[in-house]
C-alpha positions as CSV (number, residue, x, y, z in Angstrom):
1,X,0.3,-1.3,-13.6
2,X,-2.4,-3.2,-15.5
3,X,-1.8,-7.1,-16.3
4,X,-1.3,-6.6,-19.8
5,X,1.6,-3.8,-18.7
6,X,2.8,-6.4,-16.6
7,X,2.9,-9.3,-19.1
8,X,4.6,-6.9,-21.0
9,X,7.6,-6.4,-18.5
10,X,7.9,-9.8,-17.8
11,X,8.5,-10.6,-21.5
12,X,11.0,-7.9,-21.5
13,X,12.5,-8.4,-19.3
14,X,13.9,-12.4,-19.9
15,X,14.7,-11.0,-23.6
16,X,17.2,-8.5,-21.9
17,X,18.2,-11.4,-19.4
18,X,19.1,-13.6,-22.7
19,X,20.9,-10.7,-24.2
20,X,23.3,-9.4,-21.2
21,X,23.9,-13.2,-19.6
22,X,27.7,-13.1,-19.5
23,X,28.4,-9.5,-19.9
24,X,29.9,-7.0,-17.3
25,X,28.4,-3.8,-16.2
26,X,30.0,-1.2,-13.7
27,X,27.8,0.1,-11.1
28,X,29.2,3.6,-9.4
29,X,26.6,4.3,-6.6
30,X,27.1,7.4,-4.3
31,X,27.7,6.3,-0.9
32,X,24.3,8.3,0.5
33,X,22.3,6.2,-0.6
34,X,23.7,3.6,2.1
35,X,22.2,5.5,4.1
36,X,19.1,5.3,2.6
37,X,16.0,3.3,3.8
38,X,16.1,1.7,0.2
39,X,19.5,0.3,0.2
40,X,18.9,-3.4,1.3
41,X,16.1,-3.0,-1.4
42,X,18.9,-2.2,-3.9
43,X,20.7,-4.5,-3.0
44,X,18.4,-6.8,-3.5
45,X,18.5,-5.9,-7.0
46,X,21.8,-5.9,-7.7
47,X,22.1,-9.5,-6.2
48,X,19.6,-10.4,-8.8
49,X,21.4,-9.1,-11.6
50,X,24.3,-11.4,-10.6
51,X,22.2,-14.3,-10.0
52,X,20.8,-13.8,-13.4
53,X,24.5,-14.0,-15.2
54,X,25.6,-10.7,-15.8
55,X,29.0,-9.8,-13.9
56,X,28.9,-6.8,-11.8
57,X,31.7,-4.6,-10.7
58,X,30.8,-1.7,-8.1
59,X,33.0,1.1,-7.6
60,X,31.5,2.9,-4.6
61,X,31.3,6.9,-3.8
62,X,33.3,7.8,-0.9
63,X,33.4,11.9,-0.7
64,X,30.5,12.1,1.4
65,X,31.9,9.4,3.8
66,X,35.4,11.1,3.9
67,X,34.0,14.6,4.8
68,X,32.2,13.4,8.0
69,X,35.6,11.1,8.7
70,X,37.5,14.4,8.1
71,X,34.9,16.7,10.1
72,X,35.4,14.3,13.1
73,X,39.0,14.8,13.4
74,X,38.5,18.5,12.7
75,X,40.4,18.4,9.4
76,X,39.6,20.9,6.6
77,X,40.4,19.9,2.9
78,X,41.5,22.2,0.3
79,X,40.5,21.4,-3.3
80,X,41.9,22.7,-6.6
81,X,39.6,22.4,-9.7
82,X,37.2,20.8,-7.5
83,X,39.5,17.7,-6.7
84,X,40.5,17.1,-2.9
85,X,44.0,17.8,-2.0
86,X,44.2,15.1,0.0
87,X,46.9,15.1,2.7
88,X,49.6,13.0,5.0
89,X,47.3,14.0,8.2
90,X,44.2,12.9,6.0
91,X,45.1,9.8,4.1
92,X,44.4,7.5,7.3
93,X,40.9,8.4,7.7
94,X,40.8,8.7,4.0
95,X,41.5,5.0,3.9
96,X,39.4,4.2,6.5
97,X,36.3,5.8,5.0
98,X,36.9,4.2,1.6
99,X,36.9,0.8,3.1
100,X,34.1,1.8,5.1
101,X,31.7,2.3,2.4
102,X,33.0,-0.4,0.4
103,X,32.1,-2.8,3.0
104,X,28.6,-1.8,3.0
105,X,28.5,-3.2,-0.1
106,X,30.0,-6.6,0.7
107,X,27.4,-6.6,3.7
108,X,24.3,-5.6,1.2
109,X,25.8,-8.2,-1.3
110,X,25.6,-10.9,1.7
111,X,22.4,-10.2,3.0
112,X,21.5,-12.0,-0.8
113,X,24.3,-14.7,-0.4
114,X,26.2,-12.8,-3.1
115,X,29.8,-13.4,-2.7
116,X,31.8,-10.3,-3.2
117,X,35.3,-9.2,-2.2
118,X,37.4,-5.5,-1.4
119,X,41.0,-5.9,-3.8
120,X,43.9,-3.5,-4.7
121,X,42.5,-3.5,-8.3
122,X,43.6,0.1,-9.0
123,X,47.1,0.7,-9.9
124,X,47.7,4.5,-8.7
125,X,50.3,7.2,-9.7
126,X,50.5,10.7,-7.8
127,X,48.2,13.6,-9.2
128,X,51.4,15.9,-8.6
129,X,51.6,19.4,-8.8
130,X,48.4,21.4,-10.4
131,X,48.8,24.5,-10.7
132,X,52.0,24.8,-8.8
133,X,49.7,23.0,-6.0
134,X,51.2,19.4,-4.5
135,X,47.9,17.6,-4.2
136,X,50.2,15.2,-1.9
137,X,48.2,12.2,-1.5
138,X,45.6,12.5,-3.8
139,X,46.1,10.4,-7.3
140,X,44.8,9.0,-10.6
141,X,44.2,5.6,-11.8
142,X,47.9,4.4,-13.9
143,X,46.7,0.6,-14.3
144,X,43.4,-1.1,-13.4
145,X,44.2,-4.7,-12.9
146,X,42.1,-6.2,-15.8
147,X,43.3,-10.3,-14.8
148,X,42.9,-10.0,-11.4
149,X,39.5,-8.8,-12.4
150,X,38.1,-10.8,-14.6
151,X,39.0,-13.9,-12.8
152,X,37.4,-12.4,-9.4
153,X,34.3,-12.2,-12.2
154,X,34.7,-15.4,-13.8
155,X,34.2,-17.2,-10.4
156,X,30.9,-15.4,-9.9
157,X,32.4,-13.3,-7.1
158,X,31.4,-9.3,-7.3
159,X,34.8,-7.2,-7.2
160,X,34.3,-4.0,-5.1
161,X,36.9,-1.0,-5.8
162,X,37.1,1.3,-3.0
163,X,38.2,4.8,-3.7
164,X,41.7,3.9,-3.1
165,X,44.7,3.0,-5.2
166,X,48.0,2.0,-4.7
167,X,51.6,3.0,-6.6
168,X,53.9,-0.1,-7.4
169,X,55.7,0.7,-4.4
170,X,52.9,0.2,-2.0
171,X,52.2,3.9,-1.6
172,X,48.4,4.3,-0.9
173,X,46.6,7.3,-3.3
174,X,42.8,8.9,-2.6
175,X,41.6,8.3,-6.6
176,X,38.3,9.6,-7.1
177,X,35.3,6.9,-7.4
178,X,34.1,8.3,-10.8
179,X,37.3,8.0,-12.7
180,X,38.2,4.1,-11.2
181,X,34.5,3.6,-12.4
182,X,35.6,5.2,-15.9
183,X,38.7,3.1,-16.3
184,X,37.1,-0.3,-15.2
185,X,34.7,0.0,-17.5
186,X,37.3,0.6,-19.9
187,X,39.4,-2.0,-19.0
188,X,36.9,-4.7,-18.8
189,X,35.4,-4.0,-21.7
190,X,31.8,-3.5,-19.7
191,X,28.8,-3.6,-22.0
192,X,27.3,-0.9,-19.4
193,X,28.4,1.7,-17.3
194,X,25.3,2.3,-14.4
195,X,25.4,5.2,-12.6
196,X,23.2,5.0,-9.4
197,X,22.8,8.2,-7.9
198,X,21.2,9.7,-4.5
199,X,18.9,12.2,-6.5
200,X,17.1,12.3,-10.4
201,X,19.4,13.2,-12.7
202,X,18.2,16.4,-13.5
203,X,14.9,17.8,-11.0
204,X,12.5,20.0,-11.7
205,X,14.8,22.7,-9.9
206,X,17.2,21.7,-12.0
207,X,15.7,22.6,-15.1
208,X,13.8,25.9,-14.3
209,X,16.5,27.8,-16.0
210,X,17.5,24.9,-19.1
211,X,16.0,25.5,-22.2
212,X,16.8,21.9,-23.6
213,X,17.3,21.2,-26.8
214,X,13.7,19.9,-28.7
215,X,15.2,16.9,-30.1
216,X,15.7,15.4,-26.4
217,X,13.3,12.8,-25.6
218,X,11.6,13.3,-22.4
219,X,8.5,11.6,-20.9
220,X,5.5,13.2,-19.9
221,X,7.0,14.0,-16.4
222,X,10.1,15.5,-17.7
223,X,12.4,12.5,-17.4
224,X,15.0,12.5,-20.0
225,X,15.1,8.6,-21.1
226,X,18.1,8.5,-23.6
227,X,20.8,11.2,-24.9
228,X,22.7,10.6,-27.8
229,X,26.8,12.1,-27.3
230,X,26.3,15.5,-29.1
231,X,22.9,16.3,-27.3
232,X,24.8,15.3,-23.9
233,X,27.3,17.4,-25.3
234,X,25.0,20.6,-26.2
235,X,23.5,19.8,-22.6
236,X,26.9,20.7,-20.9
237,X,27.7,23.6,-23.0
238,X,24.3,25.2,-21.6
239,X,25.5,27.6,-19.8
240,X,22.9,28.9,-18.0
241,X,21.9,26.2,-15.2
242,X,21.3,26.7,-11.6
243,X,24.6,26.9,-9.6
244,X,25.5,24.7,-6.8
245,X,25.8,21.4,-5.8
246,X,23.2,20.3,-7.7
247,X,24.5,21.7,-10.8
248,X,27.9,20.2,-10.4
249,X,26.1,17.0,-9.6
250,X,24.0,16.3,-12.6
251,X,27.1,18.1,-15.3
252,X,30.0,15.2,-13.4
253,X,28.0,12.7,-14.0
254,X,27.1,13.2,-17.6
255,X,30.7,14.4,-18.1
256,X,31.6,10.7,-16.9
257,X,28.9,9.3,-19.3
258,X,30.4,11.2,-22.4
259,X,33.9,10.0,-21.4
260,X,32.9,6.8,-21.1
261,X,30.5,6.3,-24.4
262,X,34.2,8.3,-26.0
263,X,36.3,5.1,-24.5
264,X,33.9,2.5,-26.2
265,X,31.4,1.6,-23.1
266,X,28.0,1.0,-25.4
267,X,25.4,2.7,-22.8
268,X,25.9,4.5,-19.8
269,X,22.7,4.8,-17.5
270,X,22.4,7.5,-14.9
271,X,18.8,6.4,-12.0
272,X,17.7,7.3,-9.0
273,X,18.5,4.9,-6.6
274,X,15.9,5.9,-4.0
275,X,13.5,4.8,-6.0
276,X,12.4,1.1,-5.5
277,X,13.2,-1.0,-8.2
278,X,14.9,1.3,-10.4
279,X,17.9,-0.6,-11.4
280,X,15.8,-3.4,-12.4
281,X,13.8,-1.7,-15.0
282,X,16.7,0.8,-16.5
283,X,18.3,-2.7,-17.5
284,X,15.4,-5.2,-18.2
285,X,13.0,-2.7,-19.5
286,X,12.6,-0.6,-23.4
287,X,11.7,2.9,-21.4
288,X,13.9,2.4,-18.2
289,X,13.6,4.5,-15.9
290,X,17.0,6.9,-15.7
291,X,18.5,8.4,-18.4
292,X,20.7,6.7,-21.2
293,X,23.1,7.9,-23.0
294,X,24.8,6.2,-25.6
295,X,26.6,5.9,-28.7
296,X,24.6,6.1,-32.1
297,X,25.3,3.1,-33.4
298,X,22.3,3.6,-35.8
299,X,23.9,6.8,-37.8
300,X,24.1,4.1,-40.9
301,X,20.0,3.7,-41.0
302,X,18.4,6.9,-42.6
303,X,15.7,7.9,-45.4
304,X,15.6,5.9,-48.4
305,X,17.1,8.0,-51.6
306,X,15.0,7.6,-54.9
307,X,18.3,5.8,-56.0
308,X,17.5,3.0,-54.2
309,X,14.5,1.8,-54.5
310,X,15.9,-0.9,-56.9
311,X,18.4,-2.0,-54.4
312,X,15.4,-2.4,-52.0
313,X,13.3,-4.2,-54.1
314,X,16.0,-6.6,-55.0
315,X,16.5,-6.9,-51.1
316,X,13.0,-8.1,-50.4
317,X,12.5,-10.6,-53.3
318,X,14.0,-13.6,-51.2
319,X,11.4,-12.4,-48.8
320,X,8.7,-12.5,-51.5
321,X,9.4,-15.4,-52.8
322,X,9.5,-17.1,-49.4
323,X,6.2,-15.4,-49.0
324,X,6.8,-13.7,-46.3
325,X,6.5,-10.2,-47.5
326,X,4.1,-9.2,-50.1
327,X,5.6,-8.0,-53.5
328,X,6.2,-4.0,-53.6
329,X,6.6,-2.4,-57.2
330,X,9.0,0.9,-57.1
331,X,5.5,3.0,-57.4
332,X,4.3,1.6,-54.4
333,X,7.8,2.6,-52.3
334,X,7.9,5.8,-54.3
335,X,4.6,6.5,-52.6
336,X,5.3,5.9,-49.3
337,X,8.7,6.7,-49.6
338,X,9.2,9.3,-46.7
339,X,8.2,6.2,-44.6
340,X,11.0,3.7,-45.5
341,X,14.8,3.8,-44.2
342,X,17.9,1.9,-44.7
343,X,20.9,0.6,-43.1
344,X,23.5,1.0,-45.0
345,X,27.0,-0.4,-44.5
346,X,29.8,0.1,-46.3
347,X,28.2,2.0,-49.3
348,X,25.8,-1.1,-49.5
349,X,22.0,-1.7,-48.4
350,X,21.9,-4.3,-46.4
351,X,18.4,-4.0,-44.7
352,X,15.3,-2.1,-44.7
353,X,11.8,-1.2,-43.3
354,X,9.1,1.5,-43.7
355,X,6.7,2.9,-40.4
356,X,3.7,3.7,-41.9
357,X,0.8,5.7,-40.3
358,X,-2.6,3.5,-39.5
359,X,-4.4,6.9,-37.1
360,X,-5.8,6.6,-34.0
361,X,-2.2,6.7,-32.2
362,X,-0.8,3.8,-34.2
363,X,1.8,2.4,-36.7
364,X,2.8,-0.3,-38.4
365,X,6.5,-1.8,-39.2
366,X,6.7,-3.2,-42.5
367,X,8.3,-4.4,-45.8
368,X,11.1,-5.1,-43.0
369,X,13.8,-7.3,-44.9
370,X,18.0,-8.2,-44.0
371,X,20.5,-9.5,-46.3
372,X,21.3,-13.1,-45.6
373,X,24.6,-12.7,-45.6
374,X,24.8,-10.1,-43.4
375,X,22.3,-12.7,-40.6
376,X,24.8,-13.1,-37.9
377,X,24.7,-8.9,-37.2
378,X,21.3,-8.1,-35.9
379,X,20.6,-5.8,-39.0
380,X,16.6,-6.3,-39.0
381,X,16.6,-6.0,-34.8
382,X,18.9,-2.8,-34.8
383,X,16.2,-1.4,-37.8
384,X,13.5,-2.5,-35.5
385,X,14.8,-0.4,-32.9
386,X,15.2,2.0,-35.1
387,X,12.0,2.5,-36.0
388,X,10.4,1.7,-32.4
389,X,12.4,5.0,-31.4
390,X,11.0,7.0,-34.1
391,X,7.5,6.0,-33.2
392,X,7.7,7.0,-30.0
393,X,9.5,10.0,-30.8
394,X,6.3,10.5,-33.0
395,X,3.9,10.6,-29.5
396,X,2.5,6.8,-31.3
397,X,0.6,4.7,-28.6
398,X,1.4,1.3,-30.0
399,X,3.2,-0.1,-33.2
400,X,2.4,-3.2,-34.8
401,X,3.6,-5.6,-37.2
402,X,1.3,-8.5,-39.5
403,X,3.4,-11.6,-40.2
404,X,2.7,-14.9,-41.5
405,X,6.0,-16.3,-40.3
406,X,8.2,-14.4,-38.2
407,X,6.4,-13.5,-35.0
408,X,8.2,-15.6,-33.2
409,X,11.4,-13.3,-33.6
410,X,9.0,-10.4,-32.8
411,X,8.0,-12.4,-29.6
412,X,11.4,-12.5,-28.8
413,X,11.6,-8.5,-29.0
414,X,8.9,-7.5,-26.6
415,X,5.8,-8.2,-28.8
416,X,2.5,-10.0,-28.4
417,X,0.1,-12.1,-30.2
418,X,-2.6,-9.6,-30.6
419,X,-6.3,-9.6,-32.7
420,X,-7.4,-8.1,-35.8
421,X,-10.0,-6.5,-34.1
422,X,-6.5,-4.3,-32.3
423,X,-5.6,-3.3,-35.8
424,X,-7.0,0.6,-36.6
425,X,-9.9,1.4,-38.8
426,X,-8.3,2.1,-42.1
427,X,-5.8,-1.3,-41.6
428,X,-8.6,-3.5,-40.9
429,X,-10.2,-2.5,-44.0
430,X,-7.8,-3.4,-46.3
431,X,-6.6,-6.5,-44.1
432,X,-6.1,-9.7,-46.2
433,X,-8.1,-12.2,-45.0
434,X,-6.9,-14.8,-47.3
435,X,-3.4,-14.2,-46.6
436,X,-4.1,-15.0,-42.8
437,X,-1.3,-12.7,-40.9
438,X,-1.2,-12.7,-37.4
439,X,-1.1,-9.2,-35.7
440,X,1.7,-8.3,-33.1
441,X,1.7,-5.2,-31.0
442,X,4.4,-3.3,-29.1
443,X,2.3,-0.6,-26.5
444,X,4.8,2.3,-26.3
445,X,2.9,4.2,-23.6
């Protein structure tokens, strides 16, 4: 990583450290990766996420775990629609292997002086009879205990929720990890759902026989960074994916993404956990390092309509006369016009920008203007995103911005103070010198 790349990260990183302080995210990591050389490491990370003010529940994988318990005793489960029928003869070492993994957690947790706790958050009820099968012991999350929770949180303590659940009479239920990590998330209202897996999310293997769908952003070693709900959707529907484990794998976890973007959870990130210091950039970093997928909160910005150009000329002149934009007749929008887009809300624009094409790998955010009234929503940043996605949808290296008074709120958004000189051939030859704007770059590589 160069120093600049670096520098980069940094900044990043404390704007995303601003932005989630306070919130709660549920982590559901497979219990393998306990096992793994890299746990303490991840750990590690996790601890610092707490540290840093965001409250963290963690809802550990146990099926793994409960096999090897099960093989010991020479036990055989049955499973119905790929759920285990989970037995009187079972439940025991069920339980024990639940509590097991979960207190590998509160020992990781420690190692950091992270204070964490094992609780009977999960109200259970009995799966019952599937199929005319009695799946006995095996049950589904009826209540998670959403005060009990959030004042385990409030006090900086971690919660973990082992894999068991219990009915209001005390009877004890095997729930399945993913869906107490689905309702806690639900129930607390959890900004972010992180999945941290033992394995990529989709591998090379994986895809030899996917065609995926073009308008799924990938980076140049395959690695899909973000899925909107109907190309997750169109993902699952393909039907013609290697079989196996590994199939089953990467399909439950996105099915538990879709469910949980469908229940309100904003973003739902699926990483490798092997990999060293994964977590950490997935949450403080623009091109993570798993896969998100998450709701499109931006369906409202799109292509300017001829219609509006007066509306968005009557939306910068505040701007103008502030002098912080330059003046734009309706030719000049007309003429670019396949390079501006909208928010609109509620039949209203109520901000707007343009990306317009510099060459040589670069682009520039402009003519970007909000509606006062409208300050205290984040309409210019959520455009700003906007367009930052479509630039690197576009294969742009870098996207800049010239400003005479604002970059300190592009500071705050990952860019940096950069030189004229930066700017590419044909900007630098119509750059106003007299107007004096300073130049701020995002690198999107």
């Amino acid at each position: 990583m160069s120093l600049r790349a670096g520098i980069d990260f940094v900044r990043e990183a404390f704007r995303y450290q601003n932005r989630f302080a306070g919130s709660t995210m549920v982590f559901k990591i497979d219990y393998p990766l306990t096992e793994d050389p890299g746990f303490a490491y991840l750990m590690r990370d996790l601890s610092l996420l707490v540290k840093s003010g965001i409250k963290a529940a963690v809802v550990p994988g146990c099926s793994e775990r409960i096999d090897a318990a099960l093989k010991a005793q020479s036990i055989v489960s049955q499973y119905i629609g790929g759920e285990r029928i989970t037995t009187k003869e079972a439940l025991p070492f069920v339980e024990t292997a639940a509590f097991h993994a979960a207190s590998r957690f509160i020992t990781g947790l420690s190692a950091s002086r992270v204070d964490a706790v094992i609780g009977n958050f999960v109200r259970a009820r009995a799966r019952g009879v599937i199929d005319g099968v009695d799946m006995q012991f095996t049950g589904g999350v009826d209540k998670i205990y959403t005060a009990s929770l959030s004042r385990v949180l409030d006090f900086e303590i971690t919660p973990v929720l082992p894999c068991i659940g219990w009915s209001p009479a005390g009877k004890a239920y095997n729930v399945p990890s993913d869906e107490i990590a689905f309702a806690a998330s639900q129930a607390l209202g959890a900004i972010k759902l992180i999945i941290v897996s033992d394995g990529p999310f989709l591998s090379p293997k994986d895809c030899l026989n996917l065609t995926l769908p073009p308008s799924i952003e990938r980076d140049k070693n395959g690695r899909i960074i973000r899925l909107r709900p109907h190309e997750a959707e169109t993902l699952l529907a393909l039907s013609h994916f290697n079989d196996g484990c590994a199939a089953e794998r990467w399909t439950g976890r996105l099915s538990l993404a879709l469910r949980a973007i469908e229940a309100g959870v904003e973003r739902v990130h699926i990483i490798d956990g092997r990999e060293e210091g994964a977590l950490l950039r997935e949450i403080y970093s623009n091109l993570g390092s798993g896969t998100m997928v998450y709701a499109d909160e931006q369906d409202s910005i799109r292509p300017i309509r001829n219609c509006e150009i007066a509306d968005v000329i009557h939306l910068m002149e505040p701007f103008v006369q502030k002098d912080i934009l330059l003046r734009r007749r309706a030719v000049d929008i007309q003429e670019k016009k396949d390079d501006y887009v909208v928010l609109e809300i509620d039949g209203s624009i109520r901000a707007c920008a343009a990306l317009h094409d510099w060459g040589e790998g670069q682009c520039e955010i402009a003519a970007l203007a909000s509606d006062a009234a409208f300050a205290d929503m984040g309409l210019g940043a959520r455009i700003v995103d906007h367009l930052i996605d479509k630039a690197r949808k576009k294969r742009f290296k870098r996207v800049f911005v010239l400003t005479t008074r604002t970059g300190d709120w592009f500071e705050a958004r990952g860019f940096f103070q950069d030189s004229v000189d930066s700017l590419p051939s044909k900007k630098r030859a119509v750059y106003n010198k007299a107007r004096g704007s300073k130049v701020f770059s995002l690198n999107l590589e």
